[in-house]
C-alpha positions in Angstrom: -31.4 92.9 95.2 -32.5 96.5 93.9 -34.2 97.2 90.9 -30.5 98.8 89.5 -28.7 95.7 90.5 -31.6 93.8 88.8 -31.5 95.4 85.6 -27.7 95.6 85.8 -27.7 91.6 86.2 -30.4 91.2 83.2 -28.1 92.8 80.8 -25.0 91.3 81.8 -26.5 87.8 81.4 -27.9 88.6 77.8 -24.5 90.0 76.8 -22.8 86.5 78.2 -26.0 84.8 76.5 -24.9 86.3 73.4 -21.2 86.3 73.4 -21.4 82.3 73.8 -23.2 82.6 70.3 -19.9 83.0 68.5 -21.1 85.9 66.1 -18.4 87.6 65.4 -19.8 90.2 62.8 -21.3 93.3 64.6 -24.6 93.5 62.8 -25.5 90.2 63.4 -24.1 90.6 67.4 -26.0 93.5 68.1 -29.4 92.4 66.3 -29.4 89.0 68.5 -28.8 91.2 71.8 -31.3 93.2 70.8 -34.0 90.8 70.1 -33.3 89.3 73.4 -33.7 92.6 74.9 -37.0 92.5 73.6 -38.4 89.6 74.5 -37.8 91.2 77.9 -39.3 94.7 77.0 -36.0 96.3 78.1 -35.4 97.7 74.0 -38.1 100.7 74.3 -38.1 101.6 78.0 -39.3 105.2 78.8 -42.1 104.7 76.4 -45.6 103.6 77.7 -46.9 100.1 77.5 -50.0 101.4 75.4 -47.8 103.2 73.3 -46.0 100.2 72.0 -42.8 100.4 74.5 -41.4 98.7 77.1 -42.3 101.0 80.3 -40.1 102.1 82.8 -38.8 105.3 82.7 -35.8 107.5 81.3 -33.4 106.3 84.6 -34.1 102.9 83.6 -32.7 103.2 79.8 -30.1 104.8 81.6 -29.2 102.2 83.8 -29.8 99.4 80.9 -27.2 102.0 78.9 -24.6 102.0 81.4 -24.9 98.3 81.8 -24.1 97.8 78.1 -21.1 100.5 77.6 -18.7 98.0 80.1 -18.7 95.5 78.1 -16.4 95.6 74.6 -19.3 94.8 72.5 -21.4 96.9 70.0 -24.8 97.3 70.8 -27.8 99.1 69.4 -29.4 99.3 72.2 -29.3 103.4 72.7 -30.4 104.1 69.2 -33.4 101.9 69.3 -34.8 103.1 72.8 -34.6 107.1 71.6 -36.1 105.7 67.9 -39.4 104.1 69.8 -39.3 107.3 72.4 -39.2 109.3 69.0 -42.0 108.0 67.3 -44.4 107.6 70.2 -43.4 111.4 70.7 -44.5 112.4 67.3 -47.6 110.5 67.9 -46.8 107.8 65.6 -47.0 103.8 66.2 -43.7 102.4 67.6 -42.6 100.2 65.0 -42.0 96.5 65.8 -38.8 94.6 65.6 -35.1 96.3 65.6 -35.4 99.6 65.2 -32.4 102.8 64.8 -32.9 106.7 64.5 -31.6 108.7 61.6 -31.3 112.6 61.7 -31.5 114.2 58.3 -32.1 117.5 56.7 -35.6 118.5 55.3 -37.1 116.2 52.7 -38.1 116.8 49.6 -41.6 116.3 49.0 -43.9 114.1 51.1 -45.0 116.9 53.1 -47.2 116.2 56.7 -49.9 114.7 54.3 -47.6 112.0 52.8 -47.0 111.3 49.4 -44.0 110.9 46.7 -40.5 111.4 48.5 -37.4 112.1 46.2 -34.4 110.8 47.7 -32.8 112.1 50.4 -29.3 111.2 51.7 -28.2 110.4 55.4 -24.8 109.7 56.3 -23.8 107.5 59.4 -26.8 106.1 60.6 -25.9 103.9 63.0 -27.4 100.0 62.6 -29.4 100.5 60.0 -28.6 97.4 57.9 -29.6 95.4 61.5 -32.9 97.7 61.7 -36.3 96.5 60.3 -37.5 100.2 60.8 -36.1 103.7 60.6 -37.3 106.1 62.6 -36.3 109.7 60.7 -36.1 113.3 62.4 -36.2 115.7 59.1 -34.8 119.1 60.7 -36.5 122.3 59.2 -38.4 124.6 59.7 -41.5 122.3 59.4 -39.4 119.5 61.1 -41.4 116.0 60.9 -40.7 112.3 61.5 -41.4 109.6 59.7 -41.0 105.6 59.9 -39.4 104.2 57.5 -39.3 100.7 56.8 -35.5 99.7 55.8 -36.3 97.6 53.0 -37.9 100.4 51.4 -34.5 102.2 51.4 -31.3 102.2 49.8 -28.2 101.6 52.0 -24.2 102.2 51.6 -23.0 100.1 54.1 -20.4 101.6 56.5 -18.4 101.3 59.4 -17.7 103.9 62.3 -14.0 103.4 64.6 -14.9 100.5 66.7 -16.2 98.6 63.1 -19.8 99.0 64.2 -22.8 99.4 61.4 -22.9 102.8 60.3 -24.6 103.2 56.9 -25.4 105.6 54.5 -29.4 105.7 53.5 -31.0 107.2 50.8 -34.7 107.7 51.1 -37.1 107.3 47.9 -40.4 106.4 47.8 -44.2 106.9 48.9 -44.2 107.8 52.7 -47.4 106.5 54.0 -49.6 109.5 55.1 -49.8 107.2 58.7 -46.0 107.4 59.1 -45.2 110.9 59.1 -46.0 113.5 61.6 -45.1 116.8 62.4 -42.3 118.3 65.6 -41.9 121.3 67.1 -38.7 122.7 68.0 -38.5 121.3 71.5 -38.8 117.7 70.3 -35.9 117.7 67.8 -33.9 119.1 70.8 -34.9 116.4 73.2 -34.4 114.1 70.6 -30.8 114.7 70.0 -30.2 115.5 73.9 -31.7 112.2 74.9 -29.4 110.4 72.3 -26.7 112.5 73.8 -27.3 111.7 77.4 -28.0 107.9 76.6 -24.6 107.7 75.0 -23.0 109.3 77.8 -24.2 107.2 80.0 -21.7 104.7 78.2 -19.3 106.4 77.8 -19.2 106.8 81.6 -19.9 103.4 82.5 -17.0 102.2 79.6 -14.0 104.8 81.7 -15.4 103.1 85.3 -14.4 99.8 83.5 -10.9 100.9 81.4 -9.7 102.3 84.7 -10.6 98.9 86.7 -9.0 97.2 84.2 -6.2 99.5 84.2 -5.3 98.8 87.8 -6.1 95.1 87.4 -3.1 95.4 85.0 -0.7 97.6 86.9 -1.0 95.2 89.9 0.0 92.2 87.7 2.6 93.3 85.2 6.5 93.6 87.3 9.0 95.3 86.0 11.8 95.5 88.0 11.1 92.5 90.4 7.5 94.5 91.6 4.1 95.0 90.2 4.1 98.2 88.3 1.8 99.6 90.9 4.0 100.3 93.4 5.9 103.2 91.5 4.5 106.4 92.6 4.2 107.9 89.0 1.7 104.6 88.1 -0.2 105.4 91.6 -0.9 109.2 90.5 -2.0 108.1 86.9 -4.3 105.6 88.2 -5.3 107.8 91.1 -6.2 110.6 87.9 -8.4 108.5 85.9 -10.2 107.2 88.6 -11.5 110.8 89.6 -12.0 111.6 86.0 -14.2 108.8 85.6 -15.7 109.5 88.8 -16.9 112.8 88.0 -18.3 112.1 84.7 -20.5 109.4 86.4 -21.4 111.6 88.6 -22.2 114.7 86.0 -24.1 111.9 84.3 -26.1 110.7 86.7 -27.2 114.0 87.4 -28.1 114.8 83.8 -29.8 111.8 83.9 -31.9 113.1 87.3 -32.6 116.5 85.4 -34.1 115.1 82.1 -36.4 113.3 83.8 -38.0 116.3 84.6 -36.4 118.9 81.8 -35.5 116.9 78.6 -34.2 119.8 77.3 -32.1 121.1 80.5 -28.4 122.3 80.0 -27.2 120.1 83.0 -27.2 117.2 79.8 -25.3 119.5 78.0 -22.9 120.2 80.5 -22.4 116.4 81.2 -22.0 115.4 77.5 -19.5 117.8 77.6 -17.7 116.5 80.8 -17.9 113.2 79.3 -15.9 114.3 76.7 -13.2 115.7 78.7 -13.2 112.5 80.9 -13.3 110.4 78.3 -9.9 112.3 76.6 -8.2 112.1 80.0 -9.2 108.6 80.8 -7.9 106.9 78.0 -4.7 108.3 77.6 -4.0 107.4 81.0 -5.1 103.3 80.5 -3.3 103.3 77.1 0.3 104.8 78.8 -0.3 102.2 81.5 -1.1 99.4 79.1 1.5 100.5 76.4 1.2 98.1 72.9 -1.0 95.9 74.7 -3.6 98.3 74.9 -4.2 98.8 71.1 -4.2 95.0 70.2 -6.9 94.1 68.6 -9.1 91.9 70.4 -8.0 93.3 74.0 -11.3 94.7 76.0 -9.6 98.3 76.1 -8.5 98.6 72.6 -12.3 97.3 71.9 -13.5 99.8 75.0 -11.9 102.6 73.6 -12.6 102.5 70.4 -16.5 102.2 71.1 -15.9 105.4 73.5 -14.7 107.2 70.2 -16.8 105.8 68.5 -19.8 107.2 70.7 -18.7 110.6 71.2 -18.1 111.1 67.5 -21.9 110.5 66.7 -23.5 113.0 68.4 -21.2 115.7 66.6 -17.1 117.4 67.8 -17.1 118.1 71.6 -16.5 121.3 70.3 -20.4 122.3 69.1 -21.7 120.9 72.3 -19.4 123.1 74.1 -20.2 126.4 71.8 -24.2 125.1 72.5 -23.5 125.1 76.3 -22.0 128.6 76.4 -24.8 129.5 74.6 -27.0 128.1 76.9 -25.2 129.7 80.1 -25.2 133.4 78.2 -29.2 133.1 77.3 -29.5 132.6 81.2 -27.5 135.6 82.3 -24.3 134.3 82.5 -22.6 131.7 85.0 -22.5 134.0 87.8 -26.5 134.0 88.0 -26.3 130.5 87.6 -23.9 129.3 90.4 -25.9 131.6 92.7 -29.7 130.2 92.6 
């Protein structure tokens, strides 16, 4: 067995592990998965065993993130692995335990020396009431992060489209001078482009799965004495979404062979962007195939595409990553002088 295959098969038996737990609230779903992810230092790969992670590199979270985004369940598993590669970037411990990333504005007060913090406000951070630590990007001029433990915070609990934790924190308090460090420029990009890429990697490996189950479906449903799949119109659809989630695998897994050596490349771009479009294309097609039974709660694709919505709305509209990309392209003189390296 390969070391893919390998991985692959670790996470699918902690996600059977865990679904034969009966929890049927997300939080408390997603924090068991991800303590049994930990005990098998799969929660902080990319990050260096001396640093406080798990090892491995940036394919591996990738592979561990595909893994996770077939199955209809909500996980924490992408927010924690870029919150540990966050604070071992800035120099700062990896905290212990569950672990999410929150991306706010500039702080007030604290400063790089620590100190008093008036509140500050962050809305949608994802698992935080599961987290025993935040790990916080402050965007500024000065940008900084800090850990944050989450009992030292105030919390509006929330929800995003697929009902998984997605909080509101406010941040008050005395940041320890030992928690806070400064980023440049380049990190709070990588930051939100390895968040970005991580999630995409879901995305891509949830439309694999909606279209297999998709066809599973249309060869046992009749209509008209014979499996749906034998009308031509049913072929073509089928035949549509599976090269739409072929070629955002593909665009993803080439992201995910760029970043390893440019974190800040605009190949990721690119492919969060082609995820989007794949993911718009994909679903419609399972959910005209499935009809009603699609959006029934409960159903793996109802569940499957609700978490794909629910992934591409957190890192921002598919329309700013697609005004950042043509940015990216211009600043490089222009597609022409791309295609022809």
């Amino acid at each position: 067995m390969s070391e893919v295959s390998l991985l692959r098969a670790t996470v699918d038996e902690m996600v059977a592990r865990t679904s034969n737990e009966g929890l049927s609230e997300a939080a408390a779903f997603g924090a068991a998965l991800q303590e049994r992810m930990a005990a098998a230092g799969l929660d902080a790969l990319g990050v260096a065993e001396t640093l406080g992670g798990g090892g491995g590199t940036l394919e591996d979270a990738a592979v561990v993130a595909g893994a996770l985004g077939r199955w209809p369940i909500p996980s924490p598993f992408t927010e924690g692995s870029v919150a540990a590669w966050l604070a071992a970037r800035a120099g700062l411990p990896v905290p212990s335990g569950l672990r999410t990333i929150a991306i706010a504005g500039p702080l007030v007060g604290g400063g790089n020396e620590g100190g008093p913090m008036a509140g500050a406000a962050i809305r949608g951070v994802r698992w935080a009431r599961a987290s025993n630590s935040l790990v916080v990007l402050a965007v500024s001029e000065r940008s900084h992060v800090v850990v944050v433990p989450s009992a030292s915070v105030q919390m509006t609990l929330g929800s995003d489209v697929a009902g998984d934790p997605s909080d509101g924190v406010e941040l008050a308090g005395v940041i320890d001078s030992a928690a806070i460090a400064p980023v440049g420029p380049s990190v709070v990009r990588a930051a939100r482009l390895r968040l970005a890429l991580l999630r995409g990697c879901e995305v891509s490996s949830a439309l694999e799965r909606l279209v297999e189950l998709a066809r599973d479906f249309a060869l046992t449903r009749r209509q008209f004495g014979k499996p749906i799949s034998d009308f031509q119109v049913i072929r073509h659809a089928l035949a549509e979404a599976a090269a739409e989630a072929f070629v955002t695998n593909s665009a993803m897994q080439r992201a995910v062979q760029v970043a390893a050596e440019d974190e800040t490349s605009p190949v990721i771009i690119a492919a969060h962007v082609r995820a989007g479009l794949g993911a718009a294309r994909v679903t419609r097609i399972v959910h005209q195939i499935h009809g009603a039974v699609g959006i029934t709660d409960g159903h793996p694709v109802a569940e499957l595409v609700r978490r794909v919505a629910a992934r591409r709305l957190a890192d921002g509209p598919d329309r700013r990553w697609e005004i950042d990309l043509a940015s990216c392209v211009r600043d490089r003189g222009g597609p022409w002088s791309l295609l022809t390296r």
